[in-house]
N, C-alpha and C positions, 0 to 999 in steps of 0.2 A: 504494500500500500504506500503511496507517494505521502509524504509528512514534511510541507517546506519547513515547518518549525523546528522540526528535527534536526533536518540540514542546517539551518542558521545556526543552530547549537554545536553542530557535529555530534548530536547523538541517535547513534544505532540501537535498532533493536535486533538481538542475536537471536532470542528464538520467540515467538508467540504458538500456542496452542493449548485448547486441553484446560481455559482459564488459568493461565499462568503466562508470563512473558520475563525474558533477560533482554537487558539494555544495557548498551554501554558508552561511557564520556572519559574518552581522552582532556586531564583537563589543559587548558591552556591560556594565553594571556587576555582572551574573548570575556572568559569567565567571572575576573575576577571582580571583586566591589575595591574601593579606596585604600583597606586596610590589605590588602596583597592575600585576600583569602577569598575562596570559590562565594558567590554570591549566594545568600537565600532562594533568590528567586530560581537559579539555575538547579539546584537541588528539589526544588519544590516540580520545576519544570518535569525533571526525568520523573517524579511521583505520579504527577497525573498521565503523564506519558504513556510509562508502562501497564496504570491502572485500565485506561482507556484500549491499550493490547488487549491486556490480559482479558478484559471482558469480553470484547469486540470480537475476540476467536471463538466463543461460542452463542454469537447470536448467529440466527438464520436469517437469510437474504430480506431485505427490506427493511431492518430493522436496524438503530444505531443507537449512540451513546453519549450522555454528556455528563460530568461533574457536578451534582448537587451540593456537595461541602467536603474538604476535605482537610482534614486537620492534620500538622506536622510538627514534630519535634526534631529538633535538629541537637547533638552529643558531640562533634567533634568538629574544628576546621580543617579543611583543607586546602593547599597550598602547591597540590602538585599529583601529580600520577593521576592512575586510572581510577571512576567511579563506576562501579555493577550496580545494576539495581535489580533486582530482583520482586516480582508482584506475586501475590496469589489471589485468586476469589474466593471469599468466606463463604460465603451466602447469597444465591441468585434466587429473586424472587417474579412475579411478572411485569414488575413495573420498576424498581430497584434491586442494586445489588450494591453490596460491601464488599470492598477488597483491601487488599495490607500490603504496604512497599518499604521495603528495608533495602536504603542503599547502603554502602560498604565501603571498604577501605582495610587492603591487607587483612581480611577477617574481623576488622573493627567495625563497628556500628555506626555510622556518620547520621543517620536521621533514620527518621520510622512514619508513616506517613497512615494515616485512615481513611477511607472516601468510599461515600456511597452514590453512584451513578444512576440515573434515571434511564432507561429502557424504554424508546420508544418508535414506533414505525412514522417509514419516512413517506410522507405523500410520494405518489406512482411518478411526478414529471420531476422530482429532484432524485432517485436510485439512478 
């Protein structure tokens, strides 16, 4: 699936399927805020990213997905190297779903993110 937002960031998604998705952000000098450390917003970005994968692999044709709320805590800066994110779906229902994104860092825990997405079909002349 084409993601310009994605590109803008330089972030990949390495697998989607199966409500779950891996994403990945080489970080670099795009990223960072004033203080020489990766931005909120860019952490929060790969969150909704991969939650919107991770869903979006198991809806059926006509059907998509948007962000109702999603809340993040963020545990460590960083300053350099590779961020993974990793999504899973807690709970699909017929109208929302929850899912949980824990990005990483060397096996560390850099943020943890909640959001539950709204499910709905797309009129026939926008699919």
């Amino acid at each position: 699936m084409d993601h310009p937002f994605a590109d803008l960031i330089g972030l990949t998604v390495e697998q989607q399927g199966n409500g779950s998705s891996s994403l990945l952000l080489p970080v670099d000098d795009r990223h960072f805020n004033p203080c020489g450390v990766v931005h909120g917003a860019v952490i929060y970005a790969m969150a909704d990213t991969g939650m919107g994968a991770a869903l979006y692999s198991t809806l059926d044709a006509g059907y998509a997905c948007a962000a109702v709320d999603i809340s993040i805590s963020y545990f460590r800066p960083v300053m350099e190297g590779q961020l993974p994110c990793q999504t899973v779906l807690d709970n699909k229902g017929r109208t929302v779903a929850h899912l949980t994104a824990r990005i990483t860092q060397n096996d560390k825990l850099i943020a943890q993110a909640s959001g539950n997405f709204a499910i709905m079909s797309m009129p026939p002349e926008t699919r």
